[in-house]
N, C-alpha and C positions, 0 to 999 in steps of 0.2 A: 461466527462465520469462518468456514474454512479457504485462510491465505495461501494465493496461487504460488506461492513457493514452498508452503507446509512449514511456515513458520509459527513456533508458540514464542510470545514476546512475555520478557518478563519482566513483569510487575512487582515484584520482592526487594525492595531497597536495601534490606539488611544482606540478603544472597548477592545482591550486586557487590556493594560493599565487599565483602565475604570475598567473591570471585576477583577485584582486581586485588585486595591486599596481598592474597595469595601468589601473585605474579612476580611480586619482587621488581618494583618497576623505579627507575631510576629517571630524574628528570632528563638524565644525555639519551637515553635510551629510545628508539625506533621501535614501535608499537602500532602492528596490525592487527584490526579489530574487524573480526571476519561475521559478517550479517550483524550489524550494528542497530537495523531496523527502528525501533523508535526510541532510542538513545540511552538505554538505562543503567547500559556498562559507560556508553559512552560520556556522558556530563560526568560520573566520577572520574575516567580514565583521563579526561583533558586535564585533570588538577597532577598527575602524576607525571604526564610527560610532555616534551615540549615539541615532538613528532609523531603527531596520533595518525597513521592511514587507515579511511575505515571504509571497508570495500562491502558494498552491497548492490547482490541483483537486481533488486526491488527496484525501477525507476522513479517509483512516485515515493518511495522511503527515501532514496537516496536524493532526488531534489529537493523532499524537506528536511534533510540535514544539511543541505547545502544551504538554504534560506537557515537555517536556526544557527548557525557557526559561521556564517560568510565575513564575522568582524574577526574570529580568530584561525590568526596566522600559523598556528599550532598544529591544525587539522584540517588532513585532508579527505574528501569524499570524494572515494570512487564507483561510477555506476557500473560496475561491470560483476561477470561472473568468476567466483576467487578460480575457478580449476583452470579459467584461461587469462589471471592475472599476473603478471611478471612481475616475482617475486625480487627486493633490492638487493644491489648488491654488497648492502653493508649490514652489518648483524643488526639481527630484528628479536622482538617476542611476540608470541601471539596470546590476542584474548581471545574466547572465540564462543557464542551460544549458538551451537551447528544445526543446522534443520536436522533430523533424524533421516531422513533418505537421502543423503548426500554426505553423509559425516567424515565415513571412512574413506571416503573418495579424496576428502579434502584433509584430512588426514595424511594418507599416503604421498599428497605431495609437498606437503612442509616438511615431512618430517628427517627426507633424506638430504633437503638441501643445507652446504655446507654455513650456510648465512644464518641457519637458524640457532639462535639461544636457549629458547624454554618456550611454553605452552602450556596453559590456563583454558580446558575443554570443557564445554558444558554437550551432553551430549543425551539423547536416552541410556537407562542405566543397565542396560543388556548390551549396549554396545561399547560402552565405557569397562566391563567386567571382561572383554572379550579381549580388549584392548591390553587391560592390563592383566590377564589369564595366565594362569603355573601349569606348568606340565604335570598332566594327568587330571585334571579338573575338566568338566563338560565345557565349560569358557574355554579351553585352551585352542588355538588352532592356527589359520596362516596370518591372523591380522595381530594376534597374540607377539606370534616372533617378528613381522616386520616390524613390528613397534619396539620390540625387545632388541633387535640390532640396531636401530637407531638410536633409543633416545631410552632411558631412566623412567621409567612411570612409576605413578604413586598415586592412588585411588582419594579422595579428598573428603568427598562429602556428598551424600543425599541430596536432592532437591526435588519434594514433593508435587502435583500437578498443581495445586493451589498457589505454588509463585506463579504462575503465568496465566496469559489470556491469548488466546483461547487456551483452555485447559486441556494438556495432553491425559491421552489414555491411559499412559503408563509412567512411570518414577523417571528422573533426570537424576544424575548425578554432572558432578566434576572432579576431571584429574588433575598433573601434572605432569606435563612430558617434558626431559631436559637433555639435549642434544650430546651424543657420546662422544661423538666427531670418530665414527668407524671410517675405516679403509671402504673403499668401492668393494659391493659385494662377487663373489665369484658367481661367473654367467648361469649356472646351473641351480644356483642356490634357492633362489623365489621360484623359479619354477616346478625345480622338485620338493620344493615344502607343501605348494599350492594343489599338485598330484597327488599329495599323501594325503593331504585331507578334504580331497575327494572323494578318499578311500577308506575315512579313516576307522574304520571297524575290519578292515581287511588287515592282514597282517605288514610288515615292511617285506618280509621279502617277497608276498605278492606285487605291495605299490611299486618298489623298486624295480621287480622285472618287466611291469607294464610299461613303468615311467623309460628303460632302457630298453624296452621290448628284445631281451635277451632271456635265457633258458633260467630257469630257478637254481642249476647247479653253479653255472658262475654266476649268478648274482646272490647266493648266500655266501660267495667267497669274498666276496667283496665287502658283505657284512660281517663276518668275521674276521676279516684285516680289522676291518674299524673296532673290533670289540663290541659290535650291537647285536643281540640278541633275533635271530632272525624270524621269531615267535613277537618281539614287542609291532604294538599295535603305533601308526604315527603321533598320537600323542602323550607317550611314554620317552617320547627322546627329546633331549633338551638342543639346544640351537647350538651350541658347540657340536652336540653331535652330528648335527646335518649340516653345520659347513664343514665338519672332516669327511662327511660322505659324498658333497658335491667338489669339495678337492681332488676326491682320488677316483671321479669319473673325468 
């Protein structure tokens, strides 16, 4: 039966296992567990730490984790939605098995916050590739480098549809995202990643003179300050190089 939030729950006790080992999770540690749904990460993750938040949309999931853990003091359930939960103010880690249509959504907002430690993602495995994507590979693009300025990723492992119920259509995997702790990025920087690959079979010095809607002769001067090829396509340039391009606009 298809769950009114597009949840697949899983049922794989060894993958569970598997997913909190991987977190590196310390008993002092603050551990948010993003769509906890019918508890499979959670029952192990309460043995790990002794501040479990586990925030889920679901209200009828999230009142029966409140009845199943209402004697431990350890864990908290909250019923709300993660994109408009107020993230603490003291360093956290996240577990997280993400619904597939909201992933990167929730993604992009832990990842810049300065509280965060590390992240344990269980995700579709075309979004998880995308996530963690090299410049010049079809996965590479603007969710590639936001991830890459924030935080360390590292691809983990498969997770076939047969862990879970309802069975997804296509492969899960999980990473590991670990917090760089970068400087605030420059204003121009996600926007002009986000132009280029919208474009990204046009050239840069097309993106770029749309993106500044100025003539091709200054805007290939501009790329050749920077030393970039004004022939390379957007994802042929690595994130160094488009924070020296949103620098020097």
């Amino acid at each position: 039966m298809r769950q009114p939030h597009g949840q697949n729950f899983l049922t794989d006790k060894n993958v569970a296992h598997r997913i909190v080992e991987s977190a590196d999770i310390q008993k002092t540690d603050t551990v948010i567990e993003i769509g906890p749904g019918k508890a499979a990460l959670t029952d192990i993750l309460k043995d790990y730490t002794d501040n479990l938040i586990a925030v889920d949309i679901d209200s009828i999931l999230a009142q029966a984790l409140q009845i199943k853990y209402k004697d431990n003091k350890n864990i908290t359930i909250i019923n709300k939605d993660f994109l408009k939960f107020d993230l603490p103010d003291t360093k956290f880690k996240i577990v997280a098995n993400l619904p597939y249509n909201v992933g990167t959504a929730i993604v992009q907002k832990f990842l810049p916050n300065k509280n965060f430690v590390s992240g344990i993602i269980m995700l579709q495995k075309e979004l998880i590739t995308r996530l963690i994507g090299n410049k010049g590979t079809k996965d590479y693009g603007y969710i590639s480098l936001f991830r890459q300025y924030y935080a360390d990723g590292e691809f983990l492992f498969d997770v076939p549809p047969g862990c879970f119920n309802p069975k997804p259509q296509v492969m899960s995997a999980v990473a590991k995202f670990t917090n760089k702790l970068p400087d605030e990025p420059n204003a121009k920087l996600f926007p002009l990643i986000k132009h280029c690959f919208t474009m990204r079979r046009k050239t840069m010095l097309n993106c770029l003179s749309t993106f500044l809607k100025t003539d091709k002769t200054s805007t290939a001067k501009i790329l050749t300050d920077n030393n970039i090829d004004v022939m390379l396509r957007p994802d042929k340039l690595t994130l160094d190089q488009y924070k020296l391009l949103a620098k020097s606009l």
